[in-house]
C-alpha positions in Angstrom: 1.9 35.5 6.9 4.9 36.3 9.4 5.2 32.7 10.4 6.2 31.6 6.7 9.2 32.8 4.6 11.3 31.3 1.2 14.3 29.7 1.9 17.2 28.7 -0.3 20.2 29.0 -2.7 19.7 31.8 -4.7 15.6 31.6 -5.0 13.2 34.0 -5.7 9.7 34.0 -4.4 7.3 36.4 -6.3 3.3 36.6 -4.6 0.8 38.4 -6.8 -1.3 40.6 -4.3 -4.3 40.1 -6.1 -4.5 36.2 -7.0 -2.4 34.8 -4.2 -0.2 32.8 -6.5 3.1 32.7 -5.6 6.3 32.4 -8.4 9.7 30.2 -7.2 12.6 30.3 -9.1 15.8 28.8 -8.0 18.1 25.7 -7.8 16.7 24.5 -4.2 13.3 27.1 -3.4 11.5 26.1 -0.4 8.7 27.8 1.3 8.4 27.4 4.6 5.5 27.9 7.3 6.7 27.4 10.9 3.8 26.4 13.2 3.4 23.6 15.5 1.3 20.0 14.0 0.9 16.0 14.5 -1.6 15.1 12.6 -1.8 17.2 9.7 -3.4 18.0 6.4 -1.8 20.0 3.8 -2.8 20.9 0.7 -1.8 23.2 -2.2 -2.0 23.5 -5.7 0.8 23.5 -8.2 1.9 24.4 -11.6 4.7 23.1 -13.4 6.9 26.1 -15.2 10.3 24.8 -16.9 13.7 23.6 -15.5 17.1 25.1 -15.4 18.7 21.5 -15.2 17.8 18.2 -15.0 17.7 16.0 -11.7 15.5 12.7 -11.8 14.2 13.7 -8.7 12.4 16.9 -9.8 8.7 17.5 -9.3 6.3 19.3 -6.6 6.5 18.6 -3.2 5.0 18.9 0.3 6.8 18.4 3.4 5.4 18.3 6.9 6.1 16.6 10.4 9.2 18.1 9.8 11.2 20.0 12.4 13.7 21.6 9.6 13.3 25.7 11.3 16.1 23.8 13.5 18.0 21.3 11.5 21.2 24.4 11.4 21.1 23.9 15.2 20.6 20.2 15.5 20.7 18.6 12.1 19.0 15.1 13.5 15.5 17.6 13.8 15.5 17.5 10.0 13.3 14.4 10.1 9.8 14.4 8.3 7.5 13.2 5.6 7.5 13.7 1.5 4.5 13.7 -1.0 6.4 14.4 -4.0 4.7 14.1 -7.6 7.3 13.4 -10.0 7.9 15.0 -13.4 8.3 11.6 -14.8 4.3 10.8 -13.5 5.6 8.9 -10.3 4.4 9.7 -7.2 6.2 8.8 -4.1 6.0 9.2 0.0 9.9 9.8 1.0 11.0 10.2 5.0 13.7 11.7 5.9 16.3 11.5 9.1 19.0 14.0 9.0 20.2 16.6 7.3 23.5 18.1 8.2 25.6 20.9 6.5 28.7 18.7 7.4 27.5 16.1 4.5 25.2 13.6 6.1 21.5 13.7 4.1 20.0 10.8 5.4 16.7 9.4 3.5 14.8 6.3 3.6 15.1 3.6 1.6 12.3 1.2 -0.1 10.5 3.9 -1.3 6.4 3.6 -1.5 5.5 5.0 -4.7 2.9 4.0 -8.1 4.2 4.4 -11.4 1.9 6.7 -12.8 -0.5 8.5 -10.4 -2.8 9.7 -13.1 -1.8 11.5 -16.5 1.4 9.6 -17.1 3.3 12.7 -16.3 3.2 16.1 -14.9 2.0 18.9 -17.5 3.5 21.8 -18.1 0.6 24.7 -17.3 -1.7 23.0 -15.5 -2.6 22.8 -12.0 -2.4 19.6 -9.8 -4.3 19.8 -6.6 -2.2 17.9 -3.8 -2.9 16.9 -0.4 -0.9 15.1 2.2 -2.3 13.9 5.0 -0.8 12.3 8.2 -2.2 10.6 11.1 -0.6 8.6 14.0 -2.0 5.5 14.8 -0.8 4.5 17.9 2.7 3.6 17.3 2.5 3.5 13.8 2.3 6.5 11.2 -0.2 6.5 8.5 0.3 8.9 5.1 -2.0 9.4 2.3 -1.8 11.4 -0.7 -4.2 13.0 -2.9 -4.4 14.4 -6.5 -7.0 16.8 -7.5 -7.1 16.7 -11.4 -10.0 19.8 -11.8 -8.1 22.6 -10.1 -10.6 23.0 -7.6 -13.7 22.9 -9.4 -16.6 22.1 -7.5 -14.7 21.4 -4.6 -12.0 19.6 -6.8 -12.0 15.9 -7.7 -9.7 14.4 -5.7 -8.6 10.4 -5.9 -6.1 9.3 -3.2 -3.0 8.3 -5.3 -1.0 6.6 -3.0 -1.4 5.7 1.0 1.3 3.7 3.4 1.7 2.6 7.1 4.9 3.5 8.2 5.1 0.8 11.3 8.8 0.3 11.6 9.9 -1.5 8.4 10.6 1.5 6.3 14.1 1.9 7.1 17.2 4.6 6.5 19.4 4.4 3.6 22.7 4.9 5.2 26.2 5.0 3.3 29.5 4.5 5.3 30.5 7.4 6.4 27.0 8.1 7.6 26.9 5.7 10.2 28.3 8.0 12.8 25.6 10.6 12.2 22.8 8.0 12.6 24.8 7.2 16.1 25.0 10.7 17.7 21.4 11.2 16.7 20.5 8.2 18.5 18.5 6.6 15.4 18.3 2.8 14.9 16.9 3.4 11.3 13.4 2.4 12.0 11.8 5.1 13.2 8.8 6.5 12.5 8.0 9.8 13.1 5.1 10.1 15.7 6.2 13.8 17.7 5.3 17.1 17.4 6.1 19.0 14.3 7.4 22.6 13.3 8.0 23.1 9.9 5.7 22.2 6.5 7.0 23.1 3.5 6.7 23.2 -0.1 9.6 22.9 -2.9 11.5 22.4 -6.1 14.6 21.6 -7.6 16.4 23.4 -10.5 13.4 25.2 -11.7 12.2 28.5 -13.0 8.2 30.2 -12.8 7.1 27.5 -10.6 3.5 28.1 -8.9 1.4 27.7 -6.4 -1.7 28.8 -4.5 -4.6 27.4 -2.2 -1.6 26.6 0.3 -3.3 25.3 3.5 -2.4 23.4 6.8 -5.1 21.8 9.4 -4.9 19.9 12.5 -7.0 16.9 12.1 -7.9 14.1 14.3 -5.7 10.8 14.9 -5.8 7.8 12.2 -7.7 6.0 15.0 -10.3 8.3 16.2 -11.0 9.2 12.6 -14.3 7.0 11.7 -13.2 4.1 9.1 -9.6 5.5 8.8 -10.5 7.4 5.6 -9.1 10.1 5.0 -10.8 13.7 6.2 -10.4 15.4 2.7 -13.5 17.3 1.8 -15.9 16.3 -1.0 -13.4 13.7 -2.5 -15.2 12.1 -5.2 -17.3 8.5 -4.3 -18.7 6.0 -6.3 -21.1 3.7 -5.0 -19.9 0.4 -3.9 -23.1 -1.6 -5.5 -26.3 -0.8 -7.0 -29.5 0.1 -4.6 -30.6 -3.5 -3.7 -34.4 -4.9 -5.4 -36.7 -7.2 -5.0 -36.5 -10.3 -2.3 -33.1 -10.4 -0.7 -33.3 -14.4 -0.5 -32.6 -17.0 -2.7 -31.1 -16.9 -5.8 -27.8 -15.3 -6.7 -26.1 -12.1 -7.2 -23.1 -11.4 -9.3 -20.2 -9.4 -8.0 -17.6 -7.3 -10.2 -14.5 -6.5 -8.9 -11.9 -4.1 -10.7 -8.2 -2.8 -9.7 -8.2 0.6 -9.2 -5.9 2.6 -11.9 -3.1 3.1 -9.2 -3.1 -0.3 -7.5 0.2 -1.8 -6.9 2.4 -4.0 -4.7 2.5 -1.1 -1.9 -1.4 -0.1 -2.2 -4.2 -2.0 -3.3 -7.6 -0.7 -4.4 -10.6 -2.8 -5.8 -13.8 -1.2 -7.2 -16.9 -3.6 -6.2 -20.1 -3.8 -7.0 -23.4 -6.1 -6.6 -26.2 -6.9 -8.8 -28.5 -7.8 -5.9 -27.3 -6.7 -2.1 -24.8 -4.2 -0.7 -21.5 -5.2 0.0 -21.0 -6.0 3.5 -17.2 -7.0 2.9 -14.3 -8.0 0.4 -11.4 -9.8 1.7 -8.3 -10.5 -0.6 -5.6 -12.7 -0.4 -2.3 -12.4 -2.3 0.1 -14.8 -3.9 2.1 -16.3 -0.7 0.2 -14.7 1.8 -1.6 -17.6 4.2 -4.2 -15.3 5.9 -7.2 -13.1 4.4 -7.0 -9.0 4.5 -10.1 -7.2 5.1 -10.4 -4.3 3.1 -11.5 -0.8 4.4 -14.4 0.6 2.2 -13.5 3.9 1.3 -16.3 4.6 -0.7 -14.9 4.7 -4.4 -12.9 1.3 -3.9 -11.8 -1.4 -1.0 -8.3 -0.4 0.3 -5.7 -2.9 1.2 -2.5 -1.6 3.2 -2.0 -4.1 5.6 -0.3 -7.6 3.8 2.2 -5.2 1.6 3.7 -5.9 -1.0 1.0 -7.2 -2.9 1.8 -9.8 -5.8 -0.5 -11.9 -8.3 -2.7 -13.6 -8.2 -5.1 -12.5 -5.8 -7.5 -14.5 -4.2 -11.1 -12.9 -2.8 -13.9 -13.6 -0.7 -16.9 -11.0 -0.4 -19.9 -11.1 1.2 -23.3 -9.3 0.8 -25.4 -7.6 3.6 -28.1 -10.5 2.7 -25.6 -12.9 3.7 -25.1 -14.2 0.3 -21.4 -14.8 -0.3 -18.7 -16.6 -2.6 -15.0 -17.0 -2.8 -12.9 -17.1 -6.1 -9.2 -18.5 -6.3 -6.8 -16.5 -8.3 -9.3 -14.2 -9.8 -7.4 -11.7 -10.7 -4.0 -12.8 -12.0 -1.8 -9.8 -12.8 -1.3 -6.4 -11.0 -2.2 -4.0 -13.5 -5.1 -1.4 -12.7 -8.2 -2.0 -14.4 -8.2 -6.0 -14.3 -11.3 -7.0 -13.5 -13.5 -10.2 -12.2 -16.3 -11.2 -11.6 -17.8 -13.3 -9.0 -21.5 -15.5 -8.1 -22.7 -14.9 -4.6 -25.5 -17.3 -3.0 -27.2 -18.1 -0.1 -24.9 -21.1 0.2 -21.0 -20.8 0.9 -19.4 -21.1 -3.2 -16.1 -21.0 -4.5 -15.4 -20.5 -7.5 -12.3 -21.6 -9.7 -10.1 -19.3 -11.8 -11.5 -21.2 -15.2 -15.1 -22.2 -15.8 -15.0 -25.8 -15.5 -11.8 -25.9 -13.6 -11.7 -28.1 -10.4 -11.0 -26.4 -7.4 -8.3 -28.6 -5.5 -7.9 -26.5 -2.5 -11.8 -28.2 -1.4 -11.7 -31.7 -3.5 -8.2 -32.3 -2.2 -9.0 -32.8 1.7 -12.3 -34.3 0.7 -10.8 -37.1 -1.4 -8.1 -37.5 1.2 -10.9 -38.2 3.9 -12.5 -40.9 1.7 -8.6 -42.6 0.8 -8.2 -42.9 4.6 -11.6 -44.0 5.0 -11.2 -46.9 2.1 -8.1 -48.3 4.0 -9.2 -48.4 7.2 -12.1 -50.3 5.6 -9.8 -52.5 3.7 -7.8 -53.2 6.9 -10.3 -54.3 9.0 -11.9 -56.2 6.5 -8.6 -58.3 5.6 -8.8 -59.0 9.9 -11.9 -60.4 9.7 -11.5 -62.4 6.7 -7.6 -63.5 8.3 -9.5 -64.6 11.1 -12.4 -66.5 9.9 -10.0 -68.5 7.8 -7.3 -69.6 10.1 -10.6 -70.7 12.7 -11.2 -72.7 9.8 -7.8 -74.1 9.5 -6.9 -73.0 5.8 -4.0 -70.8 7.3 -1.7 -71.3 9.7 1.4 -69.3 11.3 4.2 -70.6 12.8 4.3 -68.9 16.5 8.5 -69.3 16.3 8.6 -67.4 13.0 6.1 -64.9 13.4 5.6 -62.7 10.5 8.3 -61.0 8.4 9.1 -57.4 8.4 10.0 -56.3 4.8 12.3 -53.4 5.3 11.2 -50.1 3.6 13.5 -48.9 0.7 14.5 -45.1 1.5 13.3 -43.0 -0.8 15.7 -40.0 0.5 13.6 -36.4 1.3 10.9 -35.1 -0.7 10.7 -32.0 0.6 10.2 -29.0 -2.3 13.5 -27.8 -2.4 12.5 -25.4 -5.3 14.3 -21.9 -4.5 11.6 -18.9 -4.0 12.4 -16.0 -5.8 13.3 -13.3 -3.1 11.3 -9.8 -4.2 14.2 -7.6 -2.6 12.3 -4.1 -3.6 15.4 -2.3 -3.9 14.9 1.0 -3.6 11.8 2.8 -6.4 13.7 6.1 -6.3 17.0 6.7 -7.6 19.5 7.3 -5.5 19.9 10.7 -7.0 16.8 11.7 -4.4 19.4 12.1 -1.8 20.4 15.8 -2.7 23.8 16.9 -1.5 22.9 20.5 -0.9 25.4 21.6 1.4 24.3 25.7 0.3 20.1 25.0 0.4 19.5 27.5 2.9 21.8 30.3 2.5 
């Protein structure tokens, strides 16, 4: 193709007529297709070689949204989006800002990534379908990332790994001296990257008899015109959400498993449902702090969450059937690990369930029992009038009207409020800092 080329210091690209597999070889190779895109998907299939030196960084990337045919001219048009699958088994969305010959390489910070996106590392030899997709909704940018584990077979068997809503707080990682940069380009360090696009890439670092084929690029539609938000990757694999609903849909109950999907974590969440009875109709989740319920999107193969990020334990849920049978469990699931599971009872009548069997549930009993204290006093209090009254009329009491009735003063009892500190999650950044690459001879 004309409109794509390999870029960088000392790299060799070597395409095999016959398969279409194309051999990199370098310290910085980058292949590079130059054609105008928004919302994107681009996919590609990789195979790990060997390395020529190690950088905690390495792995397989994509890159698009990117205007990088142009960064030599104007290094603030470097910006873009990452889906880089980590060596180590990570798997990470990165954005870039600038990238300048004179030294400033300016990344994000706060990194969205899992630990593990599937085989606890990448294997040498084998072939990792990945897609990145990228969708503007409205203001706000939405990424997903896909790993294909079969190499295309049947279509490929593709699980989204990783997806994140870049609406403003994924912010630069700036040093000192690159404070200037960030100034002339006119970035505040929020910005998320909704324009046009030139460049999509794919690339390595220090490596030798890297591979790839299958290398793609679409226009798709916009996060928001795209029914449900799910992703428009074809044949991904789906598991049903519940079992085909039997028998009379009233009365009685129905029992409702829920399970963490293998990549959930504080910057995604996925939960696998499923009913005995009914179909689901809904799964909301609440996590440990949060003071509102999240309504998951139902992607088929799980509920996503991506709204109330980051996520922490326990979780709280709430579902509800299509036969209007629902229930609500507190701290059901009480550490974020994929493949917890719980289960919950749904009935015809609103339940909630505790996180033990015979636990009591204070979040109901407590305004309950505070109704019926108020209630008891006010019914002690006028009773003690009546009884006040009726007794002086018969003259067993008495006040004297130039005394009146003492005031005993109230001791102070100082301020209870919880003054416990809460433990500030700071989420540091989940790459190294070694991702930003000083690579002042990339593209020579």
């Amino acid at each position: 193709n004309d409109a794509c080329v390999g870029r960088g210091s000392s790299s060799t690209f070597e395409i095999d007529a016959s398969s279409g597999i194309m051999t990199m070889t370098g310290k910085t190779p980058r292949y590079y297709c130059y054609l105008d895109h928004t919302n994107v998907e681009v996919t590609t299939y990789a195979k790990r070689g060997s390395e020529t030196g190690y950088k905690s960084y390495q792995g397989m990337v994509i890159v698009a949204r990117s205007r990088h045919r142009d960064y030599k001219d104007d290094s603030c048009q470097a910006r873009g989006y990452y889906f880089r699958l980590y060596n180590t088994g990570q798997a990470c969305f990165l954005k870039e800002f600038i990238h300048s010959t004179s030294g400033c390489l300016v990344y994000s910070n706060n990194n969205p990534c899992v630990d593990d996106f599937g085989t606890g590392g990448v294997t040498k030899g084998k072939w990792y379908g990945m897609k990145l997709v990228i969708q503007n909704n409205g203001n706000k940018v939405n990424l997903q990332g896909w790993v294909d584990f079969d190499d295309g077979k049947n279509g490929g068997n593709w699980e989204k790994v990783l997806e994140y809503t870049d609406d403003g707080d994924w912010t630069a990682y700036v040093e000192s001296d690159e404070k200037d940069c960030m100034k002339d380009c006119g970035y505040d360090g929020d910005e998320a990257w909704t324009s046009q696009g030139n460049s999509v890439f794919v690339r390595a670092s220090y490596v030798k008899d890297y591979q790839w084929k299958k290398f793609s690029i679409r226009e798709i539609q916009p996060f928001q015109l795209n029914s449900g938000g799910s992703s428009p990757v074809s044949s991904p694999t789906k598991k049903p959400t519940s079992k085909p609903t039997s028998g009379s849909s009233s009365g009685g109950s129905s029992s409702v498993s829920l399970e963490l999907h293998k990549n959930a974590g504080k910057w995604w969440m996925a939960v696998k449902a499923s009913s005995s009875g009914s179909d689901i109709k809904s799964l909301k989740m609440r996590s440990d702090g949060a003071t509102s319920w999240e309504t998951g999107d139902d992607a088929g193969y799980a509920f996503i969450f991506n709204t109330a990020k980051p996520y922490s334990a326990p979780f709280d849920f709430k579902v509800e059937l299509k036969d209007g049978k629902t229930a609500t469990k507190y701290d059901a699931i009480k550490t974020l690990s994929g493949g917890q599971k719980a289960t919950l009872t749904a009935s015809s009548a609103f339940t909630v369930e505790s996180d033990t069997e015979n636990g009591t549930n204070w979040d109901v009993l407590g305004p309950v029992i505070a109704v019926l204290l108020i209630a008891s006093i006010a019914c002690m209090v006028i009773g003690g009038y009546w009884y006040m009254k009726r007794q002086k009329s018969r003259g067993d009491v008495s006040f004297d009207k130039n005394l009146g009735i003492m005031e005993t003063p109230v001791e102070d009892e100082g301020d209870n409020t919880n003054t416990n500190n809460e433990t500030t999650n700071n989420n540091n950044a989940e790459v190294e800092i070694e991702e930003i690459e000083v690579e002042l001879d990339l593209d020579e």
